[in-house]
C-alpha positions in Angstrom: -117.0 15.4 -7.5 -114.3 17.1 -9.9 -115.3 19.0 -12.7 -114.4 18.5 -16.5 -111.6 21.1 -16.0 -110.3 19.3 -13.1 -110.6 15.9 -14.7 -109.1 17.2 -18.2 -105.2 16.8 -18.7 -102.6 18.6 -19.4 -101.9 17.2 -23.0 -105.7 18.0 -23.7 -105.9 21.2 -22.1 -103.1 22.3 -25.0 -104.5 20.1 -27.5 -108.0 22.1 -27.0 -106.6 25.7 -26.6 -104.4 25.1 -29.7 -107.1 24.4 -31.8 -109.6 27.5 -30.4 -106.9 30.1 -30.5 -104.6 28.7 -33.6 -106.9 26.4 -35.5 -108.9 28.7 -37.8 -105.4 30.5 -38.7 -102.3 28.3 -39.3 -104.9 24.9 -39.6 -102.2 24.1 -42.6 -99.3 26.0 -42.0 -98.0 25.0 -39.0 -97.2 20.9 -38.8 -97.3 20.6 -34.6 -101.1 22.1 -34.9 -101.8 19.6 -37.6 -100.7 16.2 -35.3 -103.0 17.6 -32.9 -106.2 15.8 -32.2 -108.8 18.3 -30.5 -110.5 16.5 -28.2 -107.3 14.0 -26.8 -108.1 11.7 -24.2 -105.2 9.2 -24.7 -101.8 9.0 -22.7 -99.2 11.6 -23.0 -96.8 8.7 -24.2 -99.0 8.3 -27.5 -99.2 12.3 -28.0 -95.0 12.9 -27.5 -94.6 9.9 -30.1 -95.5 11.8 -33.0 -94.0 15.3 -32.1 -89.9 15.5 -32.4 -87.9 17.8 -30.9 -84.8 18.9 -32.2 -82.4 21.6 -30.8 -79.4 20.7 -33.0 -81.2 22.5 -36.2 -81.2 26.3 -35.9 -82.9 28.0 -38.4 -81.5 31.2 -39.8 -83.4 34.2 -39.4 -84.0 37.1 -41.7 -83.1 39.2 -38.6 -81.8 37.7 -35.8 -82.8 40.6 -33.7 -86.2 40.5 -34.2 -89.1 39.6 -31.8 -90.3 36.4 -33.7 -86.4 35.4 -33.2 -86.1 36.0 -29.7 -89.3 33.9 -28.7 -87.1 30.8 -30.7 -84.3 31.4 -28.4 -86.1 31.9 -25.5 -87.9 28.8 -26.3 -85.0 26.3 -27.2 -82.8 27.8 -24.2 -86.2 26.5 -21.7 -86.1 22.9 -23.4 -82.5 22.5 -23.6 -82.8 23.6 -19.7 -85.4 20.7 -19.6 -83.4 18.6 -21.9 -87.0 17.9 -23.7 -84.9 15.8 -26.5 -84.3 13.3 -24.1 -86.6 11.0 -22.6 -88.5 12.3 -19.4 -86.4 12.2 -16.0 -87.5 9.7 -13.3 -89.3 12.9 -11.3 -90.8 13.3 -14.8 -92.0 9.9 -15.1 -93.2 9.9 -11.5 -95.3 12.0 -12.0 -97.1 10.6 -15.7 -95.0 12.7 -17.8 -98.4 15.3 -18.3 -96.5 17.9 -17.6 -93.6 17.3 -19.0 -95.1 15.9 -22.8 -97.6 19.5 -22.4 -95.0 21.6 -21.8 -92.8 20.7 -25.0 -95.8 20.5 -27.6 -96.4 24.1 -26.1 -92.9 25.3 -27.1 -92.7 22.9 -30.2 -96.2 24.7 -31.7 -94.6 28.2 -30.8 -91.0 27.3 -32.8 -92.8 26.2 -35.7 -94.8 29.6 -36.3 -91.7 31.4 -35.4 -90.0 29.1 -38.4 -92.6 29.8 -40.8 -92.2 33.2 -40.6 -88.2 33.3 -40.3 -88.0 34.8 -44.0 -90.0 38.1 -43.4 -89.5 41.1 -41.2 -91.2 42.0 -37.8 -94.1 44.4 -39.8 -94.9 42.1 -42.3 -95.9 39.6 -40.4 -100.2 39.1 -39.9 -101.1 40.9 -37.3 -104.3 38.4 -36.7 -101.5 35.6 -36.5 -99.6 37.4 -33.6 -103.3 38.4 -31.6 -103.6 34.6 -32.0 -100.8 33.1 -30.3 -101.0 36.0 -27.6 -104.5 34.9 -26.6 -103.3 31.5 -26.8 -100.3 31.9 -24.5 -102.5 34.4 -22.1 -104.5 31.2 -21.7 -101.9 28.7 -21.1 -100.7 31.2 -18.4 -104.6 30.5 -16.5 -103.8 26.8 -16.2 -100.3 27.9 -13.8 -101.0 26.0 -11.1 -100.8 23.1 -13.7 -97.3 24.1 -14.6 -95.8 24.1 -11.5 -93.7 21.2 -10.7 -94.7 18.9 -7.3 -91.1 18.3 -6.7 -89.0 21.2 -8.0 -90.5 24.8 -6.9 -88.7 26.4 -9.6 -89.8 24.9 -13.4 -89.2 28.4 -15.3 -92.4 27.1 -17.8 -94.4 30.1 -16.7 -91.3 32.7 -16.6 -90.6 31.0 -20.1 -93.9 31.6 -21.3 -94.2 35.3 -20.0 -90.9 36.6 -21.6 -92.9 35.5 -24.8 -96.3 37.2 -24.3 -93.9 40.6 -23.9 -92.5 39.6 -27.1 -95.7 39.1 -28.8 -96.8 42.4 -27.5 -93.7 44.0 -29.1 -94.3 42.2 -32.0 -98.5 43.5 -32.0 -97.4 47.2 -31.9 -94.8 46.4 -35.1 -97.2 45.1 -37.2 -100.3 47.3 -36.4 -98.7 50.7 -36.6 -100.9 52.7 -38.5 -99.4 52.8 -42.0 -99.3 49.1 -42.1 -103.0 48.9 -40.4 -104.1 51.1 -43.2 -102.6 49.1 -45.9 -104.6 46.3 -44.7 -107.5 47.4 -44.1 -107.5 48.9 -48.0 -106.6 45.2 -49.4 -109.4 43.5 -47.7 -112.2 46.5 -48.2 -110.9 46.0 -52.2 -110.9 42.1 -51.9 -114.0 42.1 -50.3 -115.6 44.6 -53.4 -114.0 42.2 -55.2 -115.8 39.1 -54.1 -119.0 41.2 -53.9 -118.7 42.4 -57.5 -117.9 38.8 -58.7 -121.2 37.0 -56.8 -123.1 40.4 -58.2 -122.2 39.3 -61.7 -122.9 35.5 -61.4 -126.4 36.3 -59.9 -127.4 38.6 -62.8 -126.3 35.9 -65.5 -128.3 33.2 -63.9 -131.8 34.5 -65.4 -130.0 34.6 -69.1 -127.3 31.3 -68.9 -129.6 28.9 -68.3 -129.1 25.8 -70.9 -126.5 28.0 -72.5 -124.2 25.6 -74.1 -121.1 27.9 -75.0 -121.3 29.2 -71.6 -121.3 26.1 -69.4 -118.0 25.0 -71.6 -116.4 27.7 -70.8 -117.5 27.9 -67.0 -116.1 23.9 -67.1 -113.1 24.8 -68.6 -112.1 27.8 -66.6 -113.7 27.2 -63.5 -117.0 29.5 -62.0 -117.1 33.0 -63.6 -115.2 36.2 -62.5 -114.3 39.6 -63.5 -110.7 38.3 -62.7 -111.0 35.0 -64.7 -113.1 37.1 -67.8 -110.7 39.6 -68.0 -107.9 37.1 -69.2 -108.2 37.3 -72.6 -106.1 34.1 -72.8 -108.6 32.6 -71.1 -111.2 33.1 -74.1 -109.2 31.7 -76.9 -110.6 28.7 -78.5 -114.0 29.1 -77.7 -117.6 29.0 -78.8 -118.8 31.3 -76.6 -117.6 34.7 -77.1 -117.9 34.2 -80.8 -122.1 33.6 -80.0 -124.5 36.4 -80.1 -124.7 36.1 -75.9 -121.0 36.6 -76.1 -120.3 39.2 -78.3 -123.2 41.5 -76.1 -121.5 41.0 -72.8 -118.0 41.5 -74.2 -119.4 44.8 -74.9 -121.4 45.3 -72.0 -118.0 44.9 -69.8 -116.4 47.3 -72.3 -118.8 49.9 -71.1 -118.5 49.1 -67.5 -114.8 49.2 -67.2 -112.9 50.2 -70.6 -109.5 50.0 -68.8 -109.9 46.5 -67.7 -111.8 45.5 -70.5 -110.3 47.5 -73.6 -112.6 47.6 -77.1 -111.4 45.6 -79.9 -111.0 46.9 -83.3 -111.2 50.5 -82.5 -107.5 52.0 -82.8 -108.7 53.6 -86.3 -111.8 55.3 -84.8 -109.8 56.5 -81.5 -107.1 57.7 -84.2 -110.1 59.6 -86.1 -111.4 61.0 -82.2 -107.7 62.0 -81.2 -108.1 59.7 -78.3 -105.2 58.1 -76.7 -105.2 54.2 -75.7 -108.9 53.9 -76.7 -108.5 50.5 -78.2 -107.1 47.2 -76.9 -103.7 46.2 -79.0 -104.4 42.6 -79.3 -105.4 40.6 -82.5 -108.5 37.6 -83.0 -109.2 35.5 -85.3 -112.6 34.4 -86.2 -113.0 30.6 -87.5 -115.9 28.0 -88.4 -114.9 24.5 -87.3 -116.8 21.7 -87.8 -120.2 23.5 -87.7 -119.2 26.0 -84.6 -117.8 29.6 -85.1 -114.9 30.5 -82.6 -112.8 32.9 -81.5 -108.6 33.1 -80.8 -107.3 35.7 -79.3 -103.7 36.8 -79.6 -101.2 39.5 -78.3 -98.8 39.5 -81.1 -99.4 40.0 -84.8 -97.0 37.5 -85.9 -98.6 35.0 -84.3 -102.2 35.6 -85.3 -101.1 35.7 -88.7 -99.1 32.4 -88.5 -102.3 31.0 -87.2 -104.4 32.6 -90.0 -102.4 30.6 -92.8 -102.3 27.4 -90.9 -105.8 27.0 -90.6 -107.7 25.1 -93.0 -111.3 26.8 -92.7 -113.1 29.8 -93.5 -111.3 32.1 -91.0 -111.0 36.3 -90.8 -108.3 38.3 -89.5 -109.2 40.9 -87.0 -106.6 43.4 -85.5 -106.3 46.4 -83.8 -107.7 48.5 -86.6 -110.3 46.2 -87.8 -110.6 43.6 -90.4 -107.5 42.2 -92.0 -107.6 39.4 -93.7 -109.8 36.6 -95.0 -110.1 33.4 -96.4 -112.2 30.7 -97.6 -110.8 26.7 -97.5 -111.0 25.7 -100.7 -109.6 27.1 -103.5 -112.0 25.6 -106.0 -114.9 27.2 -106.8 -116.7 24.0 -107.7 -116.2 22.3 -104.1 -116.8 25.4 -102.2 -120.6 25.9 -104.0 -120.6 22.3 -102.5 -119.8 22.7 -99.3 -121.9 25.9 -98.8 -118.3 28.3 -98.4 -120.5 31.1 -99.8 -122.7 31.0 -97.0 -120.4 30.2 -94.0 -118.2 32.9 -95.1 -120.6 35.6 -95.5 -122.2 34.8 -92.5 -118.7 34.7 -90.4 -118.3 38.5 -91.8 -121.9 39.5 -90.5 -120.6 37.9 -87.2 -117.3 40.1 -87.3 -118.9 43.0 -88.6 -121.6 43.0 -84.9 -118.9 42.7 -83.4 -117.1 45.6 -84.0 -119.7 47.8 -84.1 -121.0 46.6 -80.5 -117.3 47.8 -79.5 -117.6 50.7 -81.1 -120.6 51.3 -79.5 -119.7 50.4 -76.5 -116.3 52.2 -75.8 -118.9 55.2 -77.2 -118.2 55.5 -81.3 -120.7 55.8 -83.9 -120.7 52.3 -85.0 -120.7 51.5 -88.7 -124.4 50.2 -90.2 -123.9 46.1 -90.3 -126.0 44.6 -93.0 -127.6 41.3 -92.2 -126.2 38.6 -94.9 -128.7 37.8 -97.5 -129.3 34.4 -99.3 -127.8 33.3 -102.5 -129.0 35.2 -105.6 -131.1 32.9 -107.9 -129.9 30.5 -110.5 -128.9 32.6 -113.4 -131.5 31.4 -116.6 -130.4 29.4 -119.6 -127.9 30.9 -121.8 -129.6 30.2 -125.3 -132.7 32.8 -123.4 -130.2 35.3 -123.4 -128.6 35.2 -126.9 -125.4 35.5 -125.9 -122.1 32.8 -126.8 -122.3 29.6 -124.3 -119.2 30.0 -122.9 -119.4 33.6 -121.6 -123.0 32.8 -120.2 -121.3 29.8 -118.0 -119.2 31.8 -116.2 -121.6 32.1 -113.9 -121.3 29.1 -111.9 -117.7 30.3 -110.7 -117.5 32.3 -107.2 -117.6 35.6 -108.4 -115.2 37.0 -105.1 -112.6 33.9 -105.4 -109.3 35.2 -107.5 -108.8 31.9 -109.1 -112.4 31.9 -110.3 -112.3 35.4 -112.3 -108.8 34.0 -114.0 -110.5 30.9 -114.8 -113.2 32.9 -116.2 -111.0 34.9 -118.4 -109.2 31.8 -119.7 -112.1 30.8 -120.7 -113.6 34.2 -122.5 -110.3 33.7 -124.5 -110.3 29.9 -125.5 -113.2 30.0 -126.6 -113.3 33.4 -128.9 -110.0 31.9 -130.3 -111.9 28.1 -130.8 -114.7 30.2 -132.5 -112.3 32.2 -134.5 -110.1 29.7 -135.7 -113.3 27.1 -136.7 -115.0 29.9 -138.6 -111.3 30.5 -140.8 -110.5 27.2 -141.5 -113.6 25.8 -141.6 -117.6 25.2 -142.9 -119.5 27.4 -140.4 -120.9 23.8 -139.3 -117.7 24.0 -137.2 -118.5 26.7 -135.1 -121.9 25.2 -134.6 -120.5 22.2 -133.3 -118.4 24.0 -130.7 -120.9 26.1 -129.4 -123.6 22.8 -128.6 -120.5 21.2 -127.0 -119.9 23.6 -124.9 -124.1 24.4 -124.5 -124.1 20.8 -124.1 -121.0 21.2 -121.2 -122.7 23.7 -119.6 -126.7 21.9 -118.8 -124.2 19.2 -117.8 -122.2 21.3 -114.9 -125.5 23.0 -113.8 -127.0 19.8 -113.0 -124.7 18.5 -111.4 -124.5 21.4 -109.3 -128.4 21.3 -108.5 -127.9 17.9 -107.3 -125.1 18.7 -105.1 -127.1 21.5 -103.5 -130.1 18.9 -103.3 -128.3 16.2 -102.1 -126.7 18.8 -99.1 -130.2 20.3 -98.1 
């Protein structure tokens, strides 16, 4: 009764050692491997019908004197011996064309890994590649009795295939001398901390990310979480998340773990103050609140943060490499902006700013400046007849005391109305200037209730 190695063929004997020895390494770099089914059990006429062979097309070589080129030659001088781009002889078809379809998918899958590497030198090739397709051939060389023709003693498939074991044995010593070993074994012990340092940082985030809503944006924007993909500060830019209270305190906690990678923000002037060189990061951000959500942008050129800065049309700060620059509030009336709370948004967009450069500060190991939580609205200021002073002074009031265009409009207004009051009590009755002070009393209850049911409609 024959075994399952005696009853296997030849196509599936190199079908099945392909896959073992070459599968797990060129699975998508070499096309041969991919045509191949593992376990074949059809006819070597279905198998040759979707693997060409072409000897016309010579590829050219970075070096044509090196190992990887010599196994080509070798290889294309045994199949134009064969003529394997013709169709099998009659001795070949006598015999089921096994053989003959094996033995040229066996040099077709060695050409096309000495083509994919045609562009580099012997030493940079993988080593694990070469200690693949040694193995590989060693155990193609165990099935010789298979190779040897019934009707011709002399085939050369076995000669063929032990000129290129030498050659891959040459080609082994090249690229595992011992500077070229080292090198390797340094990039995988650093991608492997790599990867160890990245599942490290996810696992002790899960206990403080869960139903985080900023966070799980950006992880679905930017993919799962890295040091790599976190130290992009492209990356960051037009997001929630780093703007939020989580966000700011692990910014900082990376820029105390690795200051190089992750430089501090804001800090030039305090490095300046230490006499410490490249302390701070030399990129600029600019802090926004957008329908309802503060945010973050992060830019590497001043221009552009500033360009950005005047083109937005919300409360927004300016933040560069020596702190805070600029500021600004969207409207520029002070009426509309008691409306729409500005007071509020802005004040508490600075308290955000303000943590956030002193947790940098902190971390990259300055004495941070005190940051002073932001404090409600002062109270409605009392009537102006209680005070005994003119109505229009006491109404200046209701303007934003910080907005520009308020204090002007306030000091247009101190000086129409001593020059109304002046120029009624010289040309007229002092009944005059009584009028114009209860119109403008009468103005004023008028403005603060409207404003009172702006602020009660809002809330």
């Amino acid at each position: 009764m024959a075994t399952a190695e005696q009853s296997e063929t030849d196509t599936g004997i190199v079908c099945r050692l392909a896959h073992d020895h070459l599968g797990e390494r060129l699975g998508t770099r070499n096309e041969v491997l991919n045509r191949l089914p593992r376990n074949f059990r059809g006819t070597a006429e279905e198998l040759g019908r979707g693997i060409h062979t072409n000897l016309e097309a010579v590829p050219n070589f970075k070096s044509a004197s090196s190992a990887h080129a010599i196994i080509f030659q070798k290889l294309v001088a045994y199949q134009w011996e064969k003529e394997h781009h013709k169709p099998p002889s009659r001795i070949e078809r006598l015999q089921g064309c096994e053989s003959f379809t094996a033995k040229r998918v066996v040099c077709e899958l060695l050409k096309a890994w000495a083509v994919c590497n045609k562009d580099v030198e012997e030493h940079e090739i993988d080593d694990e590649e070469v200690k693949c397709h040694q193995e590989f051939v060693i155990h193609l060389l165990h099935y010789y009795d298979r190779w040897s023709s019934k009707y011709i003693s002399l085939d050369g498939f076995c000669k063929t295939l032990v000129a290129v074991h030498h050659k891959l044995q040459d080609l082994k010593c090249s690229t595992m001398s011992s500077e070229r070993q080292y090198a390797k074994v340094l990039e995988r012990l650093y991608e492997k901390s790599s990867e160890m340092c990245d599942h490290a940082f996810r696992i002790a985030l899960l206990s403080v990310t869960d139903n985080h809503s900023e966070f799980e944006t950006f992880c679905q924007r930017h993919g799962p979480i890295s040091l790599r993909m976190i130290s992009q500060r492209c990356l960051r830019t037009n997001s929630a998340f780093w703007s939020s209270d989580y966000g700011q305190v692990l910014d900082a906690a990376l820029v105390r773990g690795d200051p190089a990678r992750f430089p501090p923000a804001g800090c030039c002037a305090a490095c300046a103050e230490a006499n410490v060189v490249g302390g701070g990061g030399s990129f600029w951000s600019l802090w926004t609140h957008e329908h309802g959500a503060f945010k973050s942008y992060h830019y590497s050129s001043a221009m552009e943060a500033e360009r950005q800065f005047d083109l937005s049309n919300c409360c927004a700060i300016l933040v560069g490499p020596m702190g805070k620059l600029r500021s600004k509030t969207w409207t520029g009336s002070s009426m509309f902006a008691k409306v729409l709370n500005e007071d509020r948004i802005i004040r508490d967009l600075h308290f955000r700013v303000d943590r956030h450069l002193a947790l940098q500060m902190a971390a990259a190991g300055f004495r941070p400046p005190p940051v002073v939580p932001p404090q409600d609205a002062p109270p409605q200021a009392p009537p102006p007849d209680s005070l005994g002073l003119p109505t229009a002074v006491a109404t200046t009031v209701l303007p934003d005391p910080g907005d520009d265009n308020s204090a002007a409009a306030v000091a247009a207004a101190e000086t129409a109305s001593e020059g109304s009051t002046t120029a009624a009590s010289s040309t007229g009755p002092p009944s005059a200037a009584s009028a114009v002070e209860r119109g403008l009393s009468n103005l004023s209850e008028k403005w603060n209730a409207a404003a009172a049911n702006w602020r009660q409609a809002r809330e």
